[in-house]
Structures are given as structure tokens and as C-alpha cells.
C-alpha positions in Angstrom: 30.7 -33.0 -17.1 28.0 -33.7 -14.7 24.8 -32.7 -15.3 23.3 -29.5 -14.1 20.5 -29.6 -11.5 16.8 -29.8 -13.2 14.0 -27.6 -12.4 11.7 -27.9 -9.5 9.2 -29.9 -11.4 6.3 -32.3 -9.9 6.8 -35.7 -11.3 4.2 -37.3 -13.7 2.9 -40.5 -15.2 4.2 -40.4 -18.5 1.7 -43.0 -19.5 -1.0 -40.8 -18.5 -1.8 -38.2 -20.7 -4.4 -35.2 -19.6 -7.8 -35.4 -20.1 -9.1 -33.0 -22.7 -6.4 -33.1 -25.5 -3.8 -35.5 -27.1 -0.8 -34.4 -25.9 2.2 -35.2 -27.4 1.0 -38.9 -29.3 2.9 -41.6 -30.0 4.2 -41.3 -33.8 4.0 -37.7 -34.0 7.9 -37.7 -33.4 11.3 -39.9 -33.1 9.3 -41.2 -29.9 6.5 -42.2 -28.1 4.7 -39.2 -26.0 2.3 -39.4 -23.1 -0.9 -41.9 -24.1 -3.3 -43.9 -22.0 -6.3 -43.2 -19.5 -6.8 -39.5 -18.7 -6.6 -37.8 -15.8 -10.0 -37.7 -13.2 -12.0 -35.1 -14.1 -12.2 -32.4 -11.5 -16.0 -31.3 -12.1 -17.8 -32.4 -9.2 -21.7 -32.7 -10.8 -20.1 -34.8 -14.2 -17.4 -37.2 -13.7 -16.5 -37.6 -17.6 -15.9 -34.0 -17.9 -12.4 -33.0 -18.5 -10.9 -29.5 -17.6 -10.6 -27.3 -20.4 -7.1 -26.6 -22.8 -6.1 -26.7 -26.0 -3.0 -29.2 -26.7 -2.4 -26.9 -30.3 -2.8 -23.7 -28.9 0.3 -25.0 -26.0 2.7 -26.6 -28.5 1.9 -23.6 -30.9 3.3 -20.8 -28.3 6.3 -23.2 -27.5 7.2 -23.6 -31.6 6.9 -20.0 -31.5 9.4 -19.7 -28.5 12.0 -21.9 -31.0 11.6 -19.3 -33.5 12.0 -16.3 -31.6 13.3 -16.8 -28.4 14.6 -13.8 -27.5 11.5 -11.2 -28.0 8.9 -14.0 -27.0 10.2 -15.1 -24.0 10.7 -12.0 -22.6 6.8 -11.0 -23.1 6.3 -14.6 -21.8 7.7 -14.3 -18.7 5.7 -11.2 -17.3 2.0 -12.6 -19.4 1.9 -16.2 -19.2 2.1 -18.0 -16.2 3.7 -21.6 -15.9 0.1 -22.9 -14.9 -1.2 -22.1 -17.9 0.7 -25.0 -19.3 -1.2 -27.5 -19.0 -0.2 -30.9 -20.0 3.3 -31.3 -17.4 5.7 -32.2 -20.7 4.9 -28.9 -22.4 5.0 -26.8 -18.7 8.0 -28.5 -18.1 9.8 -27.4 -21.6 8.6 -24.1 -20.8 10.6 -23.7 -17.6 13.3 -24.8 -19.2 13.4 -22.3 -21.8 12.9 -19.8 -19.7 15.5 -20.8 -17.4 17.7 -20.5 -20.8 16.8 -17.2 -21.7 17.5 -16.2 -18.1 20.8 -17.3 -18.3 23.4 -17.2 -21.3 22.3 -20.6 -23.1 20.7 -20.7 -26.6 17.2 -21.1 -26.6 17.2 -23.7 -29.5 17.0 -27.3 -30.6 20.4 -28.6 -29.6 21.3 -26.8 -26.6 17.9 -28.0 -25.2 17.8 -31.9 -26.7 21.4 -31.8 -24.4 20.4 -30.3 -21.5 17.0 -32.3 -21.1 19.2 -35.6 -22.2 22.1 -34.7 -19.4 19.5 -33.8 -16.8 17.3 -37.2 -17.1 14.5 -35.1 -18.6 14.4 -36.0 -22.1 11.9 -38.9 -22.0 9.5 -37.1 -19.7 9.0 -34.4 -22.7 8.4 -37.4 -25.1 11.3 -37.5 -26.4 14.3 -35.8 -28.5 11.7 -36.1 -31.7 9.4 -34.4 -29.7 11.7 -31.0 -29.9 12.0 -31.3 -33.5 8.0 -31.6 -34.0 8.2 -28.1 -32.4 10.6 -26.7 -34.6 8.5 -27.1 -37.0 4.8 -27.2 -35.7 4.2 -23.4 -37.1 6.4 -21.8 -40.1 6.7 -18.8 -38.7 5.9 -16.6 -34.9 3.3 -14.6 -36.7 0.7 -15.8 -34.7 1.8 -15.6 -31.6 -0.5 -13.6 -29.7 -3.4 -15.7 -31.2 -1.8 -19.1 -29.7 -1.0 -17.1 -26.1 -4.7 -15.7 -26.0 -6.1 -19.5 -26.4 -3.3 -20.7 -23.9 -4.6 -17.6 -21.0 -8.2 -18.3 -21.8 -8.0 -21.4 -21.2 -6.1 -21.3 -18.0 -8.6 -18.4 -16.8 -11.5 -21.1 -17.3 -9.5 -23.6 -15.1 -8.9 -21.1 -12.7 -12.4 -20.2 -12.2 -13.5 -23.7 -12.3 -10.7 -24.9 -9.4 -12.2 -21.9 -7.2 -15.8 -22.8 -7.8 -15.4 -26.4 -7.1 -13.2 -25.6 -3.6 -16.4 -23.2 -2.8 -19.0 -25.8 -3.4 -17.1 -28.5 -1.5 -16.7 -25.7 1.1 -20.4 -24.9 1.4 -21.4 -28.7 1.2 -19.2 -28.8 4.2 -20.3 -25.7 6.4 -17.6 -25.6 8.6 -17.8 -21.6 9.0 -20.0 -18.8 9.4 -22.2 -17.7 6.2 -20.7 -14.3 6.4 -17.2 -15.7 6.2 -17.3 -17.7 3.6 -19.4 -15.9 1.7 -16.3 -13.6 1.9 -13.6 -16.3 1.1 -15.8 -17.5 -2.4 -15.6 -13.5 -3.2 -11.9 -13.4 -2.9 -11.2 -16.7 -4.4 -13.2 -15.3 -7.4 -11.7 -12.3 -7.8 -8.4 -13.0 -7.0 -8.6 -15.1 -10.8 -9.5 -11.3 -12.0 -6.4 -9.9 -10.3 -3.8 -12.6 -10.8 -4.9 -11.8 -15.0 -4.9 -8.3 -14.5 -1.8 -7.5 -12.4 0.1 -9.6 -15.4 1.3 -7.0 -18.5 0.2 -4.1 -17.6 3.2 -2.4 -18.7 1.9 0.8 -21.0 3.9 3.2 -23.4 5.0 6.5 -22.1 2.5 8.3 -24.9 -0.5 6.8 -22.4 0.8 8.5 -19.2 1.3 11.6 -20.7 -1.8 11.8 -21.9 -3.3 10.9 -18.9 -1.4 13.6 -17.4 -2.0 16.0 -19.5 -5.8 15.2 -19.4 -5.3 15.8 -14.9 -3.5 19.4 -15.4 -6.3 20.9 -18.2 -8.8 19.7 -15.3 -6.9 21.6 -12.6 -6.5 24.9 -15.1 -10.3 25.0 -15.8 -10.9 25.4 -12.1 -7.8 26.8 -10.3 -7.5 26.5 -6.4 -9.9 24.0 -6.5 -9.1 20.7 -4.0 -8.5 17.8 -5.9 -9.5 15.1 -3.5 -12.1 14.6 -0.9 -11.8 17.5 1.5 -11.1 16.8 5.2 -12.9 19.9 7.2 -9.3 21.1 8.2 -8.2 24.2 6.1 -4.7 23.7 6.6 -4.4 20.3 6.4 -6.8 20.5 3.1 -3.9 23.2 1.7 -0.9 20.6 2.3 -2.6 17.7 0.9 -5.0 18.8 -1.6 -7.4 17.1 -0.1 -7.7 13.1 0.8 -6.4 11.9 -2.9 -7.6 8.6 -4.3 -5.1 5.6 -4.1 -3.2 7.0 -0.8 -2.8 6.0 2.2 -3.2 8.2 5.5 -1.9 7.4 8.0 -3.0 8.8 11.8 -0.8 7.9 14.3 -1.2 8.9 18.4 -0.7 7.8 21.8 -3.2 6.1 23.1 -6.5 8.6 24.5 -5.0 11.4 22.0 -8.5 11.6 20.2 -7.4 10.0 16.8 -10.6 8.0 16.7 -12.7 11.4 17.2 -10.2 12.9 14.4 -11.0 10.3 12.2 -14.6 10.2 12.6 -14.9 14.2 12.3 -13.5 13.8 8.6 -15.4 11.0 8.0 -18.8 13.2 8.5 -17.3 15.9 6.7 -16.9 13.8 3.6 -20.2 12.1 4.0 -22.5 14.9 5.3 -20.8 17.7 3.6 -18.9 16.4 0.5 -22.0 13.4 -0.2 -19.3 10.8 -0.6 -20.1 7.2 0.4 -17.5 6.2 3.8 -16.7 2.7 4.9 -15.6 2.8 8.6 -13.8 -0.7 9.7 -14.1 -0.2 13.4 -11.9 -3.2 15.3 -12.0 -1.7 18.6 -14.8 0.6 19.2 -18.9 -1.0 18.6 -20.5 0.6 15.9 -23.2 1.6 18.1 -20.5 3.1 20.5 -19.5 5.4 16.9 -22.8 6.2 15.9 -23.0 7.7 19.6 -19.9 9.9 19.2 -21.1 11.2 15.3 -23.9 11.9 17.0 -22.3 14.3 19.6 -20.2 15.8 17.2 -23.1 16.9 15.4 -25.5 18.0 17.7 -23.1 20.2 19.9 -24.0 18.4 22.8 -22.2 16.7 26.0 -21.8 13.5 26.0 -21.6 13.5 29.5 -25.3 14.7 29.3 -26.6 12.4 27.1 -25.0 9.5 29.5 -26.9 10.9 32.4 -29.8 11.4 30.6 -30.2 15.2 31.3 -31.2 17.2 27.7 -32.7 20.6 27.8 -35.5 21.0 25.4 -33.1 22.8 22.6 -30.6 20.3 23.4 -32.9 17.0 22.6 -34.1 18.9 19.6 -30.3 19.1 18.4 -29.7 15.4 19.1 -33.0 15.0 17.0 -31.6 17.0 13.7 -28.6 15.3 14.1 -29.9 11.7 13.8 -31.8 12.8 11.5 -28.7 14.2 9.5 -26.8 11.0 10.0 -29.6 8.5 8.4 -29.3 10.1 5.3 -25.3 10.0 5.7 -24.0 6.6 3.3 -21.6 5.8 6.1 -21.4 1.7 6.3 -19.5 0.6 9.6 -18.2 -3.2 10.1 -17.1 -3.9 13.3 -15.3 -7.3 13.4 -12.9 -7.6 15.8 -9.5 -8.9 14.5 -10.2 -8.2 10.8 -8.2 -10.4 8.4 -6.6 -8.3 5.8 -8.1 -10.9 3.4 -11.7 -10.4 4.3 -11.2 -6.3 4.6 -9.9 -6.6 0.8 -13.0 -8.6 -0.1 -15.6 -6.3 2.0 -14.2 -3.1 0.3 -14.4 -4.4 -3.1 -17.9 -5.2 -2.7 -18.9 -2.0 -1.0 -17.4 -0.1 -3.8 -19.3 -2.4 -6.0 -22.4 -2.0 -4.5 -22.2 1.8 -2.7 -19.0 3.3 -5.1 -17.4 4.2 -1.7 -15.5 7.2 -1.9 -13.1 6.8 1.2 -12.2 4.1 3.7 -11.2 4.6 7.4 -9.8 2.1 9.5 -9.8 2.0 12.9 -6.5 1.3 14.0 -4.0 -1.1 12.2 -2.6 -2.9 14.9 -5.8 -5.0 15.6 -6.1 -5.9 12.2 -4.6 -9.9 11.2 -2.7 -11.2 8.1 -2.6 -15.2 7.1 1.0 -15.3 8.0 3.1 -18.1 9.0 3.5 -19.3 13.0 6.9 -18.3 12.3 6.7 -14.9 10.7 7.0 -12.0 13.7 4.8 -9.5 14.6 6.7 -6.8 12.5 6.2 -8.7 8.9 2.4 -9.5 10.2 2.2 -5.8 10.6 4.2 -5.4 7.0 1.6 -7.4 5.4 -1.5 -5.9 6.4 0.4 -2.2 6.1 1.1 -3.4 2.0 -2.4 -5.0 1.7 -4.1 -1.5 2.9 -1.9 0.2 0.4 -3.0 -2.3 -2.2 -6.8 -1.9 -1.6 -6.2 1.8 -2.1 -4.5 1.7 -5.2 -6.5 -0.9 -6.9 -10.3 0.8 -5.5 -8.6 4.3 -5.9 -10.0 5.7 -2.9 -8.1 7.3 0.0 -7.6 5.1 2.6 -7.3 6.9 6.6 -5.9 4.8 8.9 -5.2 4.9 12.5 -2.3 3.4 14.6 -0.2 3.5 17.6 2.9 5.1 18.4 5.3 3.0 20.7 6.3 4.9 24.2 9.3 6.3 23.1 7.5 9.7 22.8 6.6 9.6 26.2 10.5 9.6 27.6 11.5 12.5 24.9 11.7 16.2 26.0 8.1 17.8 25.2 6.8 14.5 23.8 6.9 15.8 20.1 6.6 12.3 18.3 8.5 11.3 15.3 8.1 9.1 12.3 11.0 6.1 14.1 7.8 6.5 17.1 5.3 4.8 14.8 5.1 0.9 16.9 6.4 -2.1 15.6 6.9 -1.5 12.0 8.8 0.6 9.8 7.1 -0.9 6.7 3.7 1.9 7.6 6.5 4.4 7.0 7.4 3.1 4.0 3.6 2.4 2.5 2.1 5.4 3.6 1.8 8.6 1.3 1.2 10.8 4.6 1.3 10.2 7.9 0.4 12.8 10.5 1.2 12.6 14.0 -1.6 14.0 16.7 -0.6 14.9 20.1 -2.2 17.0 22.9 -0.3 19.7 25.1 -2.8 18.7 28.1 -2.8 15.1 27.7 1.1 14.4 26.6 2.5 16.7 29.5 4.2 18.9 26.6 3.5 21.6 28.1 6.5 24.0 30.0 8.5 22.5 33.3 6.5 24.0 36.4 9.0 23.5 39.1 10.7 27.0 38.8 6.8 28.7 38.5 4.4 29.2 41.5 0.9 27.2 41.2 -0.6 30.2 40.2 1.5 30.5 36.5 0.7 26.8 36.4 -3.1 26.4 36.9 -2.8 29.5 33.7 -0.7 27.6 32.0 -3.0 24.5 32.3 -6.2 26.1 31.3 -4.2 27.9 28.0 -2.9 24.3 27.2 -6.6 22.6 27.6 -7.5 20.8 24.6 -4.4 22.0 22.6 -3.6 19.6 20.0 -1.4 19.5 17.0 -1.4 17.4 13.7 2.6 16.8 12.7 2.4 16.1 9.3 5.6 14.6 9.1 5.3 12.3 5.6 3.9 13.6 2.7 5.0 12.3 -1.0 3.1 14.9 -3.0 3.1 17.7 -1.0 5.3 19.6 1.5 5.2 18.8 5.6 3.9 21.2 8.7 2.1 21.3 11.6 -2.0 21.4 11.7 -3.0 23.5 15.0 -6.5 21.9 16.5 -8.5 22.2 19.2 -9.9 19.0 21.0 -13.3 19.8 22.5 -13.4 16.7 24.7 -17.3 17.0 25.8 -18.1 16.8 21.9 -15.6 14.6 20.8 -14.8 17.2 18.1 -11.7 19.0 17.2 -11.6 22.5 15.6 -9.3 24.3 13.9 -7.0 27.3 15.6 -4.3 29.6 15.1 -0.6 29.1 16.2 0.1 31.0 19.3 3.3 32.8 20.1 5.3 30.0 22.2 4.5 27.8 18.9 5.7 29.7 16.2 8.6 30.5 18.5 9.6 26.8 19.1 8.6 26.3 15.0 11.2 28.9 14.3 
């Protein structure tokens, strides 16, 4: 019977055992292990230092493993990672094993001396008396969880030390702006964080329910209350229950609809009214070119006016009160054109680090990047950066607001009412998104009545009752119920308002 394939495993000098521990040594079983000069040291300021591991601590987990496969292995498998093996003979028996319990094959001494043997593998472990060292290396799986915390510290302190050394070698060579790299060391650090964190983090049922039970006596102390950070919109406030931590918002439009003015209008409302700290990533728009429309919004005035220079006493004295408003607002606003979804993880992290932001608005999706492959298509680009949004979100617990386009399908459709299948290029912002609200404007989308059976006179009427109409469709929303949000688009103040429905729009909702 021909052997079965071996695991993807990178070959090794079995004469070269790894710097820091013994290994498997020559004597210790039937046969010889790994022996001779260790492997170059990694450390880049002491050449005879070694990386750090702990050759008991490895074979100790893997005697454990013989003695109780089927309970061990399966916490293995979602807690230790195959890297954290470090001497290749004992990451290499791991994989095996696990490829056993995956599959219907005894995890044990025989079934593994003849499957290594018939595979060509047995040497490269040491040996068929290295398996039987293992058997009986500990008496008993006891201590299990003391040999796996040695085996994760221990890979943690390689971890951090690989992505120290690649950021020194990186800043010796300077090949990139300050800012960016300053950036990349940030993530490579805290990605070692993550990759430990994201592994068993599977908790009892008892935990949630307390957890929940701990959110519903906060809501019955103070009933009606909003529960996340309120948006300035009553209505849209009621459906959501405010902007809730974790979630993703997402604001789609045409282009020229006003999302960015949306956006920015609950962005002051949660700084200036609710006091919360706002990061604004701006990819299209200058942050200067912002500040000016903020500044609008909350001093009443034209913009047109301001542009031409031409304030009125009262009117400069309104601009005044409203820069001075905005100074004390914590708004930070980074305006890198083409963000990487890397560097926007990194950057958010460190502002909630450093200003415990409350909310994050991004401004608008489809400019921002993702290290993909030349290969990959635009749609799983836009998948990427869609699921990395969502995971900033989750892990920082803020709500997230973020714009994007709508392809031009709406513009073909009878009254232009847009859909969720309208959202451009990727179904996966559907998918990732605990809201998404859909803006359009009866002046600007032409979804106003036909006017060929009216005379000019009904249609000039029609067109000043339609001016600055708008409508949020709320069209996704996991934890709450879907409707539409009537606004009103004041164009000269890049400010929309709330209003009621009127007649023809409760009709056609009916």
C-alpha cells in the first residue's frame, strides 16, 4: 500500500539542531536526534544570542497529546499555533497528530511510528525511539495547561522579537516616509496582541448571560433612554437606538446627494453636543475644505457668502462663535488619499489609545485600498476593506459611519428610489454592514412626478415643493426595524434638517 502524501512541511538539516535547547539528543531514544552547530541567531545587536523556547515545555505538550488525544487536541487546534513549535521535528509531529485527530486514525504510538515510517518521515522526528520517549516523558496530562502556557509564552517572545528586528532593519534602511512606517512598526506589534487574543476566546454561556443581563438592568433603570451615541435625527435615533458601539453604518448615495454634509452634521452632533471624541478619515475631501463646511453648518451662514467674502456684522460674529465652538470640539481628521485599510486599522487603534474616540466616520469606502493580490478583482479588494472596517469596529467597539457609492442602476429605475442590490461593486458591504441607509433627493434625483401632462406653471410648484427634499431609506438594520428618515437639505448651509412626511409620501409608503 503506497504511502499516503506527507504534510506540507519545510525541509531541515537534521544535523542541525536549534539554538537555545537540546532538542531531541542522541541517546535519549532507539536513535540519534538532531545534534551539531545551532541555528544563527536572529538578534541583530548580539550574534551568540539564541531565540527563546523551551525544548521540555514542547515535548511535554506532545507526551501529553499521546495521553489524551482526543480532549487535548481539540483545545490545541483552536490555542496553539503550529509556530509555536519550535524545533521543526516536534512541529512536524504536531501536524501530524493533528492531521490524525482530523481524520479517523488513532492518535497513538503505532499508528504514528507507521505512518511517519511509510511517509519517509520517521528519521526526520529522530527516530521510532523518539515516539516512545514521548510516551513516556510525563506520567500523566495533568499538567497540561502549565506545558502549553511555556510553549505560547515563548512563541509570543519570538513573535515580538521577529517584528522588532524587521522594524529596526526597516528604519536602518529608510525607504519610506516616518509617518508610514511609524504605522507599519504599530501594526506589526499589535498584530502579536491580536493573533494571541483572537485564539480561544470561546466563553461559557453563564458569561453571556450575565453580560446580558448586566445590559437590560442598565436600560430598566433609565427607560427610553438611547443607548448609543445619538445622531441629531429623531427618527433615525428611534430606529437605531442611537449609533451602537461595534456597528457598522453604512451611508450610501449618488454622487452630489449630500452624504458627506450628512455625515459631517452627525459628526458635530456627537462631538459638540454628546462630547464624544470623532475620527473623520477624509480620502476625498481636504481637511481644511471640512473644517469649512462644519463651520457653515454651525454658524447658519452661506457658503456662498463666505466665498465671496461678503459677511454682515451678525453674520462674521456667527462665523466667530462657531470657530470658536469647533476648537474645543475633539474631532481629529486624517486626510490621506487612498488609505490602506492596514494603516486606517493602525491610526484608529492609536487614537482610541490616545483620545478614547467614541465614533469613526469614513469618507467614502471606495477610495480606500487593501494589500491584495495583482490578481484579486476590484470586488474582493472592496470585500476586504468592507470586513476590515467591520473588524476595527468590533474590536475598538465604536460605531463606525461610512460612506459609499451607489452604482447607476438607480438612475434608470422609475422615481430613482435606490435599493440595497444599487450599493456599487460589492455585495460583501451588504453583508458586513449592521445598517445601511440609502439618501436620495427629490430635486437632485429627478424623483419627482412626470411633467409632460402638467403646464409649466404646476411644474415650477412642483419644483420649489420638491427643493431640498431628501429621504434616508433605511433599508438594513440587524437590531432594529427598517423605514424611511424625511430630511431637509439646506444646500447654502450644507445642513440637513429634519421634516415631516407629506401627503404624496405617505401615499406612495402605503
Amino acid at each position: 500500500m503506497p504511502p499516503e502524501k506527507a504534510p506540507n512541511v519545510t525541509p531541515f538539516d537534521p544535523n542541525v539542531a536549534p539554538a537555545g535547547g537540546q532538542g531531541f539528543q542522541k541517546g535519549q531514544g532507539q536513535q540519534g536526534g538532531f545534534q551539531g552547530k545551532p541555528r544563527p541567531a536572529v538578534d541583530i545587536n548580539d550574534p551568540t544570542r539564541s531565540l527563546p523556547w523551551d525544548s521540555d515545555a514542547e515535548k511535554g505538550v506532545l507526551s501529553c497529546f499521546l495521553h489524551d488525544p482526543t480532549n487535548l487536541l481539540n483545545d490545541a487546534q483552536v490555542s496553539i499555533p503550529d509556530e509555536a513549535f519550535y524545533h521543526p521535528a516536534n512541529q512536524l509531529l504536531y501536524k501530524v497528530m493533528k492531521e490524525f485527530n482530523n481524520g479517523t486514525r488513532p492518535v497513538e504510538y503505532i499508528a504514528l511510528t507507521n505512518y511517519l515510517r511509510d511517509a519517509g518521515m520517521l528519521e526526520r522526528i529522530g527516530g521510532a525511539g523518539t515516539l516512545s520517549e514521548l510516551l513516556n516523558f510525563v506520567p500523566t496530562p495533568a499538567h497540561y495547561g502549565y506545558y502549553k502556557g511555556i510553549l505560547r509564552d515563548k512563541h509570543l517572545l519570538r513573535r515580538i522579537i521577529h517584528a522588532c528586528t524587521e522594524s529596526v532593519q526597516n528604519a536602518y534602511e529608510f525607504n519610506e516616509d516616518v509617518p508610514s512606517l511609524l504605522d507599519r512598526v504599530e501594526e506589526r506589534v499589535m498584530s502579536v496582541r491580536d493573533d494571541t487574543e483572537s485564539r480561544d476566546t470561546i466563553k461559557p454561556l453563564k458569561h453571556h448571560v450575565m453580560e446580558a443581563f448586566d445590559s437590560i438592568e442598565e436600560m430598566l433603570k433609565d427607560p427610553g433612554k438611547l443607548r448609543g451615541i445619538p445622531t441629531g435625527y429623531r427618527k433615525l435615533d428611534a430606529l437605531s437606538n442611537g449609533l451602537q458601539g461595534g456597528e457598522m453604518f453604512v451611508l450610501a448615495a449618488r454622487p452630489s446627494m449630500g452624504k458627506t454634509s450628512l455625515v459631517m452634521n452627525m459628526v458635530e452632533h456627537a462631538a459638540l453636543g454628546s462630547e464624544i471624541p470623532v475620527a473623520v478619515f477624509s480620502l476625498e475631501m481636504s481637511a481644511v475644505m471640512l473644517v469649512r463646511r462644519l463651520i457653515v453648518a454651525r454658524a447658519g451662514v452661506s457658503m456662498s457668502r463666505i466665498m465671496n467674502g461678503m459677511l454682515s456684522r451678525e453674520e462674521l460674529r456667527a462665523v466667530t462663535r462657531a470657530c470658536s465652538d469647533l476648537q474645543k470640539a475633539n474631532i481629529f481628521i486624517d486626510e490621506t488619499p487612498g488609505l490602506n485599510i492596514l494603516d486606517f486599522r493602525a491610526k484608529c487603534r492609536r487614537l482610541k489609545k490616545q483620545h478614547n474616540i467614541g465614533m469613526i466616520a469614513i469618507d467614502y469606502l471606495q477610495l480606500m485600498t487593501a494589500p491584495t493580490k495583482k490578481s484579486d478583482s476590484r470586488q474582493n479588494e472592496i470585500a476586504a476593506i468592507s470586513a476590515g472596517i467591520k473588524a476595527v469596529a468590533k474590536e475598538l467597539n465604536v460605531p463606525v459611519v461610512v460612506l459609499a457609492q451607489l452604482n447607476r442602476a438607480v438612475e434608470s429605475r422609475k422615481g430613482q428610489r435606490p435599493m440595497l442590490s444599487d450599493l456599487r461593486e460589492s455585495g460583501s458591504i451588504e453583508q458586513d454592514a449592521d445598517m445601511v441607509g440609502l439618501l436620495t433627493r427629490a430635486d437632485y434625483a429627478g424623483s419627482k412626478q412626470e411633467e409632460d401632462s402638467k403646464d409649466r406653471k404646476d411644474a415650477e410648484a412642483d419644483d420649489e415643493a420638491n427643493k431640498g427634499k431628501g429621504l434616508l431609506i433605511i433599508a438594513k438594520n440587524r437590531n432594529g426595524p427598517t423605514d424611511d428618515v424625511p430630511l431637509k437639505f439646506i444646500a447654502e448651509l450644507m445642513r440637513f434638517t429634519e421634516r415631516e412626511f407629506d401627503e404624496n409620501e405617505k401615499d406612495a409608503g402605503d
